[in-house]
C-alpha positions in Angstrom: 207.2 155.9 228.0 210.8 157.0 227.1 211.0 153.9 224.6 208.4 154.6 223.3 209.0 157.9 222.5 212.2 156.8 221.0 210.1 154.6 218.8 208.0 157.7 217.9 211.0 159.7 217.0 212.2 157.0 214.6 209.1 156.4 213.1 208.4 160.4 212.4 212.4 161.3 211.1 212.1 158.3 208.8 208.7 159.4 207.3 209.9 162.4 206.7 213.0 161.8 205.3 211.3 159.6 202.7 208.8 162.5 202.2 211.4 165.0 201.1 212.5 162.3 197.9 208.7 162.9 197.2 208.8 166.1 197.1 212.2 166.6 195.1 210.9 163.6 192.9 207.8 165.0 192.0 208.7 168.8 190.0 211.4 166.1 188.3 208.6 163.8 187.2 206.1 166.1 186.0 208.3 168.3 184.2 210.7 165.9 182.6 209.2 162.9 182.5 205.5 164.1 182.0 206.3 167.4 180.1 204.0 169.2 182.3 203.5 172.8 181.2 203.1 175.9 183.9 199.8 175.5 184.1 199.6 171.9 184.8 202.0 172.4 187.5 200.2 175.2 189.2 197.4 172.1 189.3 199.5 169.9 190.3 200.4 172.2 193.3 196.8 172.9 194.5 195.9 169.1 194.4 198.3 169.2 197.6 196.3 172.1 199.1 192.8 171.5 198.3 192.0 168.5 200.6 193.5 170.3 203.4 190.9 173.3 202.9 188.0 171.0 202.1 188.5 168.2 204.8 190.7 169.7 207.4 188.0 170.8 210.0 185.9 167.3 209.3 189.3 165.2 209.6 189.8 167.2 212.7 186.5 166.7 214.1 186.6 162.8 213.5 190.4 162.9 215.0 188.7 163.9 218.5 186.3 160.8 217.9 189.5 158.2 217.7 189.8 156.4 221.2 193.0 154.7 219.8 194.9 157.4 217.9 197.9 154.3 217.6 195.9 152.1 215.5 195.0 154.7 213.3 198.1 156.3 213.1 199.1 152.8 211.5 196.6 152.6 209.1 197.3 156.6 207.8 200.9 155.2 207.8 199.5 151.7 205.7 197.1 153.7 203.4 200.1 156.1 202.5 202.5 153.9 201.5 200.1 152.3 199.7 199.3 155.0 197.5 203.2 155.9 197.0 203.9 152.4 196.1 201.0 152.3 193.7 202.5 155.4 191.7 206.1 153.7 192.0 205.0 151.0 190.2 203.1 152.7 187.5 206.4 154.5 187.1 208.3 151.4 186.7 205.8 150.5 184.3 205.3 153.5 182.1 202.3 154.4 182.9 201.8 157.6 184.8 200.3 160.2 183.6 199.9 163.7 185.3 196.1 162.6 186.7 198.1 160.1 188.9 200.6 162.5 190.3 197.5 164.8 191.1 195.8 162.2 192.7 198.9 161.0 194.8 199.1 164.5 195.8 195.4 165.0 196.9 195.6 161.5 199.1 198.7 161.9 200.9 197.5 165.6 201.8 194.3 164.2 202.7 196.2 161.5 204.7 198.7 163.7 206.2 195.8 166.4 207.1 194.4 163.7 209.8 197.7 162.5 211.1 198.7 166.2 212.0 195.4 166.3 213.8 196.1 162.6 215.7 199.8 164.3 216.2 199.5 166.1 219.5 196.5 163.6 220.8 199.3 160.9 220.2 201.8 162.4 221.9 200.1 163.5 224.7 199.3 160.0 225.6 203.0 159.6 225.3 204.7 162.5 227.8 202.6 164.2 230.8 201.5 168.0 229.6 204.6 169.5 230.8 206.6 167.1 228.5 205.0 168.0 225.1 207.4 171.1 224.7 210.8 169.4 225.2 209.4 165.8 223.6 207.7 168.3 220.3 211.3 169.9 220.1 213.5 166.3 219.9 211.0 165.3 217.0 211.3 168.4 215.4 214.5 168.6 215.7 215.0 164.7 214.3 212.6 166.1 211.4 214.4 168.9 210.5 217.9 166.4 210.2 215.7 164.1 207.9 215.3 167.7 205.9 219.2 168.2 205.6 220.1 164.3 204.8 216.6 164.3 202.3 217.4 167.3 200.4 220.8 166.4 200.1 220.4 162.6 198.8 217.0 163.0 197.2 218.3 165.2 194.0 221.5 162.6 193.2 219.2 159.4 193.6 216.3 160.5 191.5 219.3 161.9 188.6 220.7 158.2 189.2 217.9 155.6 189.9 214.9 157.7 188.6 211.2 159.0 190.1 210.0 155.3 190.9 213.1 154.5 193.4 213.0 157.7 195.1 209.0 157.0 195.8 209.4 153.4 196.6 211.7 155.6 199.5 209.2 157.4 200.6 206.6 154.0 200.5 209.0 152.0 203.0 209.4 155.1 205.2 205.7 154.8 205.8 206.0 151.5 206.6 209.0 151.5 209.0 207.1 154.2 210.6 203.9 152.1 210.6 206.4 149.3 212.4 207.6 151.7 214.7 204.0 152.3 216.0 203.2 148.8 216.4 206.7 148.1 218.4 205.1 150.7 221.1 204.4 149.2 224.4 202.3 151.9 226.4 198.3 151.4 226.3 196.6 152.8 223.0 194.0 154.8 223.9 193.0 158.2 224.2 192.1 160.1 227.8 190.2 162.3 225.6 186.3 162.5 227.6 183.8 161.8 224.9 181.5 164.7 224.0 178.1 164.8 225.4 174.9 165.6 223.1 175.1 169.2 224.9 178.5 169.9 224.5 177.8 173.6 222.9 181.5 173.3 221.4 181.0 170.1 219.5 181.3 170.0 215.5 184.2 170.8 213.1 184.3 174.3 213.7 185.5 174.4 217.4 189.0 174.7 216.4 188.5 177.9 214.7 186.3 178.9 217.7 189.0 178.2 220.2 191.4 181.1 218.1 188.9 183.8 219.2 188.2 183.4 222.4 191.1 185.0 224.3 193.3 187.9 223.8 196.4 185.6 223.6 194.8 183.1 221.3 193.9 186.0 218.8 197.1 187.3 218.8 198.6 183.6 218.2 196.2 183.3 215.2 197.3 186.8 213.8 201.1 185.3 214.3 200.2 182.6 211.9 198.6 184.4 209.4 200.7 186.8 209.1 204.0 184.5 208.6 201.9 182.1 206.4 201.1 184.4 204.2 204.3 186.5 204.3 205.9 183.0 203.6 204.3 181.8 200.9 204.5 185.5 199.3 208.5 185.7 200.2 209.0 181.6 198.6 207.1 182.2 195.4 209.4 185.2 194.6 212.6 183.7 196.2 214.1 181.7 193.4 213.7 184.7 190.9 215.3 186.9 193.1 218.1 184.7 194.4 219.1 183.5 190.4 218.2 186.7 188.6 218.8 189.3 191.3 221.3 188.4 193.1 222.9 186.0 189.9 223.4 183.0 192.1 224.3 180.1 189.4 222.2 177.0 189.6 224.8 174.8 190.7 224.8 176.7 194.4 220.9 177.2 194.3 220.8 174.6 197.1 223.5 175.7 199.2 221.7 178.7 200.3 218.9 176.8 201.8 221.2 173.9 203.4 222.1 176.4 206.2 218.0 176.3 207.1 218.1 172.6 208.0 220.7 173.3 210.6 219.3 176.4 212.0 216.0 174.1 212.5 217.7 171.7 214.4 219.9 174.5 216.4 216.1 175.9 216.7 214.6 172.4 217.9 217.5 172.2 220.5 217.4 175.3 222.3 213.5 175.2 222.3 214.1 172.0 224.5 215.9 174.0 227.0 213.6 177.3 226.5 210.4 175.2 226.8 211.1 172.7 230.1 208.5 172.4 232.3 206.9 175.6 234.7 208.7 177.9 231.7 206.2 180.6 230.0 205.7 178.9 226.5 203.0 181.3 225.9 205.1 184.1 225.8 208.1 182.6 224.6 206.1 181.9 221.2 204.9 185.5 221.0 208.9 186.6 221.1 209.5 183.6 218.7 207.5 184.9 216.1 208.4 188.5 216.4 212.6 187.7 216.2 211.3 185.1 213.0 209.7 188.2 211.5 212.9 190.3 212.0 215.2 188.4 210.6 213.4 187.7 207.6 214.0 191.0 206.4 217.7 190.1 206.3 216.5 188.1 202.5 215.8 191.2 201.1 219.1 193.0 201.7 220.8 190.5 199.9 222.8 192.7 197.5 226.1 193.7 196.4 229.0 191.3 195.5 228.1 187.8 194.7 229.5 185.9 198.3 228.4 188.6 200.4 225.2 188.5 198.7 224.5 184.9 199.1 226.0 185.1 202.5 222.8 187.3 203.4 220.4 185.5 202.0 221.6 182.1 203.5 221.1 184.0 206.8 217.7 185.6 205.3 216.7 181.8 205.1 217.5 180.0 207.9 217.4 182.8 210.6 213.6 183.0 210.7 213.8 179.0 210.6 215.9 178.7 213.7 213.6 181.2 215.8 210.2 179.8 213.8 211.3 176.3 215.2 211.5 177.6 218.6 207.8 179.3 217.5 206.7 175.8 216.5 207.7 174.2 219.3 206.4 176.6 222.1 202.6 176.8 219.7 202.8 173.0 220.5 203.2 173.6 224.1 200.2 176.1 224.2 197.5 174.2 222.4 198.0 171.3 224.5 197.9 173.3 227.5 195.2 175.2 226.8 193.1 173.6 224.5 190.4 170.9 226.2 191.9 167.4 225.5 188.6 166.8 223.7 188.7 169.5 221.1 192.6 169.5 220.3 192.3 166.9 217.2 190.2 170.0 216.0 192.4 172.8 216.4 194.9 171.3 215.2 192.8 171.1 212.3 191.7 174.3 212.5 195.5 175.4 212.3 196.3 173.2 209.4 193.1 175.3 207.6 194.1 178.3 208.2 197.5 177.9 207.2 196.8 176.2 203.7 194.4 178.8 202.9 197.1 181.6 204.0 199.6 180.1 202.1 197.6 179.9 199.0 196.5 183.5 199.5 199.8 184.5 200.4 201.4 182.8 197.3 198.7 184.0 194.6 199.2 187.6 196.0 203.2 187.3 196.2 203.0 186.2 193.1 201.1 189.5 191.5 202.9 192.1 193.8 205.9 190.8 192.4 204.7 191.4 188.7 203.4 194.5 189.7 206.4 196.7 191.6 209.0 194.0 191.2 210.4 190.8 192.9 213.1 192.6 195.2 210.5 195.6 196.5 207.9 192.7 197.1 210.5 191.2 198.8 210.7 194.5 201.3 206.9 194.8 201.3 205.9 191.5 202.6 208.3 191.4 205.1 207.7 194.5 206.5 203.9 194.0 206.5 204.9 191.0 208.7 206.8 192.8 210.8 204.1 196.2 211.4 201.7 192.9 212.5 203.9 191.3 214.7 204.8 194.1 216.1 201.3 195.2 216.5 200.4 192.1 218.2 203.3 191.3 220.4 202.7 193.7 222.9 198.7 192.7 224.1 200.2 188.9 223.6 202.7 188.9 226.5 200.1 190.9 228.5 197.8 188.3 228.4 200.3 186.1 228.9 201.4 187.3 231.6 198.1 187.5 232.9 197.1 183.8 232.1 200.6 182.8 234.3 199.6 184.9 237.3 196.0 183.8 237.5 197.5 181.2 239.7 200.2 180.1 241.6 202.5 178.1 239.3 203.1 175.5 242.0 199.8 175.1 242.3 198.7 175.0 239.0 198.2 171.3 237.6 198.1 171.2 233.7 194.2 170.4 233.0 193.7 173.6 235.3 196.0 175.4 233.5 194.1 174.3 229.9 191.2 176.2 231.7 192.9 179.0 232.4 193.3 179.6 228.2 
C-alpha cells in the first residue's frame, strides 16, 4: 500500500505541475496570440465553470457506480491529455481559434469534475480510514510544491518556447500520471456496497443531502460558502488593488503570491501531524477555517510605504493558505469518515457544485461591490462578512463536534461506526 501511495503522489504532483503551464499558458494565448477582448475572456473563464455546475452531481452520482475507480482514473488521465495534445498541435499548426480554447476548457473541467469525485474513493482503497488525513496532507502538500515549481517555470517557458510546448507539458503530465496508475500493485476495486432499488438516498442529489443533515455538516457547508465566495470576491479585486493601490510594479506582481505555495506546503505538513489517527478532525477543520478567515483580513491592511505594504499583503495571501490547507486536509478526513462509502463519489460532487457556483457568485458580486464603494473597502467588506459567518458558525460546530467524539468511546469506535455517527 505504501508503494502505491508513493505512485499516487507522483502521478497527482506531476499532473498538477503540468496543469499550472495550462493555466499560465492559456490568459497568454488568448490575449496575445488570439487578441481576445474582455469579453471573450470572461467566456473563456465560465467555459471552465459551467460543466462543473451542469454535470457535477451526475458525474458524482456515476463516480459511486465505478467498481474500479483505477481504471477510470486512467482513462480521465488518457482522455485529458488527449484533448491538451489536440490543442498543442493545432497551436503548432496555426490553427486555434478562441472556440478551441473554450472547448479545452469545458472538457478538462468536465474531466477533472469526475476525477475529484473518484479522488477520495481512490484513496480510500489505498490507506485504511484513519490514514486519509495524513496520506490527503503528503499529496497536498506534493501539490502545492508542483504550484511553487509551476508558477515559477511556466511564465519563462511559454515567453521562450510559446503556448503549444507549455500544453504539450501539461499533455505528458497526464500521461505519466496515467503510468503511474497502471504501475500500482494493490487490487482495483471499490469496497463501495452497491445501492439497492430502495436505497431512499440514491440519485445525484445525496451529496447535497448529506450537508444538511447534521448540525456539524451545516456548519461545514456554511464554512465553504462563505470562503468561496469571499475568495473569489477578494481574487477578482486583488490585482487592482495590489498594482494600483498599493503601486506594486509588474515585475514583483508574482512575488507576492510565491510566499502562498510555501505556506501550503508548511500547511500540508503540519496538517499531517494535526490530523493522525484518533485526533478530532472534525473540529480541527472548524478552527481551520475560522484562523483562514482571520488572517485574510491582513490583505486589506496592506498600506503605507511600498515594502511594508507588500510585506502585508504577501502575508494577507498565503496566511489563509497555510491554515486553509490544514482546512482542506481535515474536510478530507471528515467526509470519508462520515460520509457512507457508497455516497462519497457524490458529495464530493456535491462540494465541487457548490463551490463553482460560490465562486462564480462570489466573483460577479466582488466584482460590482468593488465598482460600487471601491476595490480597497470591498476588500474590508468581504472579509469581514467572512469573518461575522465564521464566527457565527464556529461555536455550534465544535459542539457538535464534540458531541459526535463522545457518542462513543474512541477506542471502541471502528471507522464505518464512526461514518454513522455523522
Amino acid at each position: 500500500m505504501r508503494r502505491d501511495l508513493t505512485l499516487y503522489w507522483w502521478g497527482q504532483t506531476t499532473s498538477a505541475f503540468g496543469s499550472f503551464f495550462t493555466a499560465v499558458a492559456f490568459p497568454l494565448i488568448a490575449v496575445v496570440q488570439l487578441d481576445a477582448t474582455a469579453a471573450e475572456a470572461g467566456l473563456l473563464s465560465a467555459a471552465g465553470m459551467l460543466p462543473v455546475l451542469l454535470l457535477g452531481l451526475p458525474l458524482g452520482a456515476l463516480a459511486d457506480r465505478v467498481t474500479r475507480p483505477r481504471r477510470v482514473l486512467v482513462a480521465l488521465d488518457t482522455a485529458s491529455a488527449l484533448a491538451v495534445g489536440t490543442v498543442a498541435l493545432g497551436l503548432a499548426a496555426g490553427s486555434v481559434t478562441l472556440v478551441w480554447l473554450a472547448c479545452l476548457s469545458a472538457v478538462r473541467a468536465a474531466l477533472g469534475s469526475m476525477a475529484g469525485s473518484l479522488y477520495f474513493v481512490h484513496l480510500r482503497e489505498l490507506v485504511s480510514a484513519e490514514g486519509v488525513g495524513p496520506a490527503r496532507a503528503r499529496l497536498q502538500a506534493g501539490q502545492f510544491g508542483a504550484s511553487l515549481v509551476g508558477r515559477s517555470l511556466a511564465g519563462p517557458a511559454v515567453a521562450l518556447f510559446g503556448g503549444a510546448a507549455a500544453l504539450a507539458v501539461d499533455a505528458a503530465s497526464y500521461l505519466l500520471s496515467a503510468t503511474a496508475l497502471l504501475a500500482m500493485r494493490s487490487p482495483d476495486r471499490s469496497s463501495a456496497k452497491r445501492r439497492t432499488p430502495g436505497d431512499r438516498s440514491r440519485g445525484a442529489t445525496a451529496g447535497l443531502r448529506f450537508f444538511v443533515g447534521h448540525t456539524y455538516h451545516r456548519a461545514l457547508l456554511t464554512f465553504l460558502l462563505s470562503s468561496a465566495v469571499c475568495l473569489s470576491g477578494v481574487t477578482a479585486l486583488t490585482g487592482i488593488f495590489l498594482l494600483r493601490g498599493v503601486g506594486l510594479p509588474e515585475s514583483a506582481y508574482g512575488l507576492v503570491f510565491a510566499l502562498s505555495g510555501v505556506t501550503g506546503m508548511a500547511g500540508s505538513f503540519v496538517a499531517g501531524r494535526v490530523l493522525r489517527p484518533g485526533s478530532d478532525a472534525r473540529r480541527v477543520t472548524a478552527l481551520s477555517f475560522a484562523l483562514a478567515a482571520c488572517s485574510a483580513l491582513l490583505l486589506p491592511m496592506a498600506v503605507g510605504p511600498l515594502p511594508l505594504a507588500a510585506s502585508v499583503a504577501a502575508l494577507g495571501i498565503s496566511l489563509p493558505v497555510f491554515f486553509g490547507a490544514i482546512a482542506n486536509v481535515g474536510l478530507g478526513s471528515v467526509l470519508t469518515a462520515d460520509v457512507p462509502e457508497a455516497e462519497l463519489g457524490r458529495a464530493m460532487a456535491a462540494v465541487q457544485v457548490l463551490v463553482a457556483a460560490a465562486n462564480v457568485l462570489g466573483a460577479l458580486g466582488g466584482g460590482l461591490l468593488g465598482q460600487w464603494i471601491g476595490v480597497h473597502p470591498a476588500l474590508w467588506a468581504l472579509n469581514l462578512a467572512r469573518l461575522g459567518v465564521v464566527a457565527v458558525a464556529v461555536p455550534p460546530a465544535v459542539r457538535a463536534a464534540r458531541r459526535l467524539r463522545s457518542a462513543r468511546p474512541p477506542e471502541a469506535e471502528s471507522p464505518a461506526e464512526a461514518a454513522s455517527t455523522g
